[in-house]
C-alpha positions as YAML, in Angstrom:
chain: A
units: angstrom
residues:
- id: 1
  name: UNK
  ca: [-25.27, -201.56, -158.54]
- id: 2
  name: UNK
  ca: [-27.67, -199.33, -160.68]
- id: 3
  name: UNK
  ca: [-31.31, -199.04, -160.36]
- id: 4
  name: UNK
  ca: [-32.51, -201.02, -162.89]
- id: 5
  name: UNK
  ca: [-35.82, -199.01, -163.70]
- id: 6
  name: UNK
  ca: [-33.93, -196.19, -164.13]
- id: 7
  name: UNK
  ca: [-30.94, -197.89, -166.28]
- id: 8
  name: UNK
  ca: [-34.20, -198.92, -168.70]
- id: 9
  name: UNK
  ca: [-35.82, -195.92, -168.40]
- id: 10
  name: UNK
  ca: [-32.62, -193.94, -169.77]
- id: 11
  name: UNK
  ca: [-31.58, -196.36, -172.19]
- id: 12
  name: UNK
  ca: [-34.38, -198.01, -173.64]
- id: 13
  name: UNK
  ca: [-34.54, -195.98, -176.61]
- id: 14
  name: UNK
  ca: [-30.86, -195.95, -177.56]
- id: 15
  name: UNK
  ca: [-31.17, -199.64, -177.40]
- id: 16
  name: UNK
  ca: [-34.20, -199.59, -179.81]
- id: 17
  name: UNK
  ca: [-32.53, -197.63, -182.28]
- id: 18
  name: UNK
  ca: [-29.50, -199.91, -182.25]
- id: 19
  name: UNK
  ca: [-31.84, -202.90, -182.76]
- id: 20
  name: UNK
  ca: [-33.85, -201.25, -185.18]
- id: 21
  name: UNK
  ca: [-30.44, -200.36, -187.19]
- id: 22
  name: UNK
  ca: [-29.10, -204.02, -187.05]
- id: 23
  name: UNK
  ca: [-32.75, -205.74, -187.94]
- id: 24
  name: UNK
  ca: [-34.36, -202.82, -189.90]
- id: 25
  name: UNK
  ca: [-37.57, -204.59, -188.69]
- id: 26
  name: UNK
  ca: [-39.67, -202.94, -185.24]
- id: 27
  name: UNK
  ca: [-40.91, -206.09, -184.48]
- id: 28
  name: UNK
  ca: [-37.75, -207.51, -184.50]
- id: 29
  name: UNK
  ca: [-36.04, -204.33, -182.66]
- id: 30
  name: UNK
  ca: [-38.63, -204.98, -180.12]
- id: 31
  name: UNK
  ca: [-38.39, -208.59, -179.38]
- id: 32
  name: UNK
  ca: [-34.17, -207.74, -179.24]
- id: 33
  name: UNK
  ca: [-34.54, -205.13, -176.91]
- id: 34
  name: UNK
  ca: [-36.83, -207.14, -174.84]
- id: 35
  name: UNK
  ca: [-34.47, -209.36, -174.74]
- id: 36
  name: UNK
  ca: [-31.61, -207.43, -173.82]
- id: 37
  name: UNK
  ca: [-33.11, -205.60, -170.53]
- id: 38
  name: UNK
  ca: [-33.93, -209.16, -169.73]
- id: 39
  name: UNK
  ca: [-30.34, -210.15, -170.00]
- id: 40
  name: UNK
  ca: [-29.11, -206.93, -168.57]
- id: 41
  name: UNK
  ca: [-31.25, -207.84, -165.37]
- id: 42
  name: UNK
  ca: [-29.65, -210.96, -164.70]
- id: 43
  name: UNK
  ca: [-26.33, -209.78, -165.73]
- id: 44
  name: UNK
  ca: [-26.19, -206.36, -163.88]
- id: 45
  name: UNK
  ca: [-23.80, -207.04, -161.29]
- id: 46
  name: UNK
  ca: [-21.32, -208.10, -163.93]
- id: 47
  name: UNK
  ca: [-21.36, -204.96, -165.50]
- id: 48
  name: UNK
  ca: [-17.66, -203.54, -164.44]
- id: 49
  name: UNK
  ca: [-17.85, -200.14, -166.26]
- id: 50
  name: UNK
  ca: [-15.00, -200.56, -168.24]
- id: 51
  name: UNK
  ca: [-16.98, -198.37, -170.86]
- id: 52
  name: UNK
  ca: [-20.63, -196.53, -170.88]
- id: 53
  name: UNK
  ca: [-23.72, -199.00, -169.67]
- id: 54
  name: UNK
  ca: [-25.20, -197.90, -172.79]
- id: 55
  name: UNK
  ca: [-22.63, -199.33, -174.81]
- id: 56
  name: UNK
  ca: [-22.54, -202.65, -172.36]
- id: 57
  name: UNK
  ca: [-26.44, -202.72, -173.54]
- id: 58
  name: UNK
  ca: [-25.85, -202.28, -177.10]
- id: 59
  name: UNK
  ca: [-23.20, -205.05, -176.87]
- id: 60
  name: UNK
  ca: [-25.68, -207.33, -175.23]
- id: 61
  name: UNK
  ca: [-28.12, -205.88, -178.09]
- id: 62
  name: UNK
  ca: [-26.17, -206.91, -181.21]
- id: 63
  name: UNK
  ca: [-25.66, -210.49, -179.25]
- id: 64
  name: UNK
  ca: [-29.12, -211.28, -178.94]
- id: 65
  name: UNK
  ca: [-29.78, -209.88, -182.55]
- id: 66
  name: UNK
  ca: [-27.34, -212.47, -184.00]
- id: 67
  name: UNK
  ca: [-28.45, -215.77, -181.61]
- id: 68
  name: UNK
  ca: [-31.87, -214.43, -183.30]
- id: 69
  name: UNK
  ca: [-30.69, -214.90, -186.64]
- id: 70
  name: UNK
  ca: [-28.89, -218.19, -185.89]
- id: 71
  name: UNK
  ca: [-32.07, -219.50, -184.83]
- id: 72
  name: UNK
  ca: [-34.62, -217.68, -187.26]
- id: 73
  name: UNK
  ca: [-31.71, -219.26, -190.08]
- id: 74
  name: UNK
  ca: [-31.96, -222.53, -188.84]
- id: 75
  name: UNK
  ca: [-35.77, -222.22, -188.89]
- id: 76
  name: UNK
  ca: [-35.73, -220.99, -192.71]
- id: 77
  name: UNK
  ca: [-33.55, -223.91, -193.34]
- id: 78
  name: UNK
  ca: [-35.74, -226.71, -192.21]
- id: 79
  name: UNK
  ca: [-39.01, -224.99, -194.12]
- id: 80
  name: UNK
  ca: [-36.27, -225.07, -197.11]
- id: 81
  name: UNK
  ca: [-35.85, -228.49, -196.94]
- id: 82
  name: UNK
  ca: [-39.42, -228.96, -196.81]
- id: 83
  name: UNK
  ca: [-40.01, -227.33, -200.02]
- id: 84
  name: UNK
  ca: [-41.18, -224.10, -199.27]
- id: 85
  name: UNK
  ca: [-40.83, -221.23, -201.84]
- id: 86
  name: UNK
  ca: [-40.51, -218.19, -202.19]
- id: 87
  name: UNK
  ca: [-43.03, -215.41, -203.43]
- id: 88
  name: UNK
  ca: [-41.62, -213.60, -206.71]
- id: 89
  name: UNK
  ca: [-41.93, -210.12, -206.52]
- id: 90
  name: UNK
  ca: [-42.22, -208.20, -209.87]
- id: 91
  name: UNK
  ca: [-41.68, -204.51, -209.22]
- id: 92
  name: UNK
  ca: [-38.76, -202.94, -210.75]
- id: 93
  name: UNK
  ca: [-38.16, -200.98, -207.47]
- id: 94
  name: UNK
  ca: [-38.47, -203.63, -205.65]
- id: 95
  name: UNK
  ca: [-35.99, -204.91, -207.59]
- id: 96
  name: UNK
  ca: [-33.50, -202.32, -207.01]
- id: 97
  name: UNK
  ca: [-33.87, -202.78, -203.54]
- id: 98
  name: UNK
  ca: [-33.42, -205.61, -203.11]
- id: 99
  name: UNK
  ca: [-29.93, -206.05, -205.41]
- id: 100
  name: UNK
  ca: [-29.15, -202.96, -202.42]
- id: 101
  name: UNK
  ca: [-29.95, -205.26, -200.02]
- id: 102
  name: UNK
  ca: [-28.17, -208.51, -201.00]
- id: 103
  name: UNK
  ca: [-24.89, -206.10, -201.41]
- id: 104
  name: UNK
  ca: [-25.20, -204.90, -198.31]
- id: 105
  name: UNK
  ca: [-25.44, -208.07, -196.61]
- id: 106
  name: UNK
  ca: [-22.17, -209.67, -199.07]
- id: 107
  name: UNK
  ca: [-20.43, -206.69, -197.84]
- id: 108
  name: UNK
  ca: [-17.71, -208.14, -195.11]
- id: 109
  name: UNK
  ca: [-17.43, -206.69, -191.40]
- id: 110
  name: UNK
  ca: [-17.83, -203.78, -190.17]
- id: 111
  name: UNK
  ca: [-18.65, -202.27, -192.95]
- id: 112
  name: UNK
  ca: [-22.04, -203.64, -193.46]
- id: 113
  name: UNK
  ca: [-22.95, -203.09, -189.65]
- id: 114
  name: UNK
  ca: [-21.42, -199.15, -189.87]
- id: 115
  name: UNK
  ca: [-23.21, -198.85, -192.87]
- id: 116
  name: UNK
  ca: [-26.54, -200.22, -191.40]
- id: 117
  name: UNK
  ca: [-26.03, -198.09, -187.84]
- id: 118
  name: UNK
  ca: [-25.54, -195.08, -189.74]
- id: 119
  name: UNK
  ca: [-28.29, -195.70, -192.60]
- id: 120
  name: UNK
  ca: [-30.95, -196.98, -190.82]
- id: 121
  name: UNK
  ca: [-30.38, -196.35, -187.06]
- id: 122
  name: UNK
  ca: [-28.88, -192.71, -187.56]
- id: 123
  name: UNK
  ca: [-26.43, -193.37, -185.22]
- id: 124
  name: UNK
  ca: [-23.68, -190.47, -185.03]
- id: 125
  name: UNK
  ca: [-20.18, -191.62, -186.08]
- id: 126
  name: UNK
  ca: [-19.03, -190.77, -182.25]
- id: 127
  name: UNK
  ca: [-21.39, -193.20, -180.91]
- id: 128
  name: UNK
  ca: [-20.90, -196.14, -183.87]
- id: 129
  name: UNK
  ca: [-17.20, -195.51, -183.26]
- id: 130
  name: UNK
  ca: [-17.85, -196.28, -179.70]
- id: 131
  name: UNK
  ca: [-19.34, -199.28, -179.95]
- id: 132
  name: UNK
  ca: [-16.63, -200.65, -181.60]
- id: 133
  name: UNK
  ca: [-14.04, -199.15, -179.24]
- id: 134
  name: UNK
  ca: [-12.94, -197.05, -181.92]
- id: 135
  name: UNK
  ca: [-12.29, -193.63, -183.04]
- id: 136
  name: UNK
  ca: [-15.11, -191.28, -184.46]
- id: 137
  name: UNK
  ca: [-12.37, -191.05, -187.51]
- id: 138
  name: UNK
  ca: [-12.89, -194.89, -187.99]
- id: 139
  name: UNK
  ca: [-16.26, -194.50, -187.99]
- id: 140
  name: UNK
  ca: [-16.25, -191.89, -190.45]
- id: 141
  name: UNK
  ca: [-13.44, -193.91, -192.92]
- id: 142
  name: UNK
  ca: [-15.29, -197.41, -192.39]
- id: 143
  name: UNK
  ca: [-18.47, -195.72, -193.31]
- id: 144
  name: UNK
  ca: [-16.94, -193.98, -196.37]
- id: 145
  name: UNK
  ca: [-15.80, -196.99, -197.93]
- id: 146
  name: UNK
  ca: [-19.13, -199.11, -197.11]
- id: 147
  name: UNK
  ca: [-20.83, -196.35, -198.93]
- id: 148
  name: UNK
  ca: [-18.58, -196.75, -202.09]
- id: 149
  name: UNK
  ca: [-18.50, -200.76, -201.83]
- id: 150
  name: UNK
  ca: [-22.78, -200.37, -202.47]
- id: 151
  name: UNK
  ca: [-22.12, -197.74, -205.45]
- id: 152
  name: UNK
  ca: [-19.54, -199.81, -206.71]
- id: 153
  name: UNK
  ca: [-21.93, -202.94, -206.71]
- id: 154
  name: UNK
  ca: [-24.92, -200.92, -208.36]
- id: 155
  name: UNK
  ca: [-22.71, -199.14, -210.87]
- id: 156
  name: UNK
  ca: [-21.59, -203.15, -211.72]
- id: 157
  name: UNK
  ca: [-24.82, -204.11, -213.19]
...
């Protein structure tokens, strides 16, 4: 079994970036990666290297990143039904951004999250390719066409 301080130690940033790339918010990346190690602890001696223990992490990563978005939906949900609105924002780049945004998140599997690794976590395509237990060439191609999905979309308005 690994030593745990030094399993955090070595992959606590890779982990970060990962979050960061999936929630493009710190404090979110944060309370994910807490999260994680937390996991990881209890869950070490499951861990049967069948691929890299960063990659294990990043799996339990984008797991806790999505049971945080179940619940933080479900949250949003109930202030919805309490009649809660939203602020309007007026700024034509803001405006821009966000029609970026909402394609990105219409865009199906896995092309939104290899866009968003890429994009915002600067993963290279070796390492997103991993994750997926795929090819750097998937990567790549997956990537490619995420990236002409979004221009497609803007061009469309």
């Amino acid at each position: 079994m690994p030593d745990f301080e030094a399993v955090y130690r070595a992959h606590f940033a890779d982990v970060y970036r990962y979050a960061l790339a999936l929630s493009r918010d710190e404090q979110t990346a944060e309370e994910v990666t807490q999260e994680t190690f937390v996991r990881a602890l209890t869950a070490i001696g499951q861990f049967r290297g069948q691929c890299q223990l960063r990659v294990w992490l990043c799996q339990i990563a984008r797991n806790q990143y999505l049971s945080l978005c179940r619940e933080r939906r479900h949250f949003a949900d109930r202030e919805n039904e309490a009649g809660d609105s939203g602020i309007e924002e007026g700024f034509a780049d803001r405006d821009t951004a966000r029609h970026l945004h909402r394609l990105l998140h219409q865009m199906p599997e896995p092309y939104k999250e290899v866009f968003s690794l890429r994009t915002f976590g600067e993963l290279p395509f070796a390492q997103i390719g991993e994750l997926f237990g795929k090819s750097e060439s998937w990567a790549r191609v997956t990537y490619f066409r995420a990236r002409q999905k979004l221009k497609e979309g803007l061009d469309g308005t």
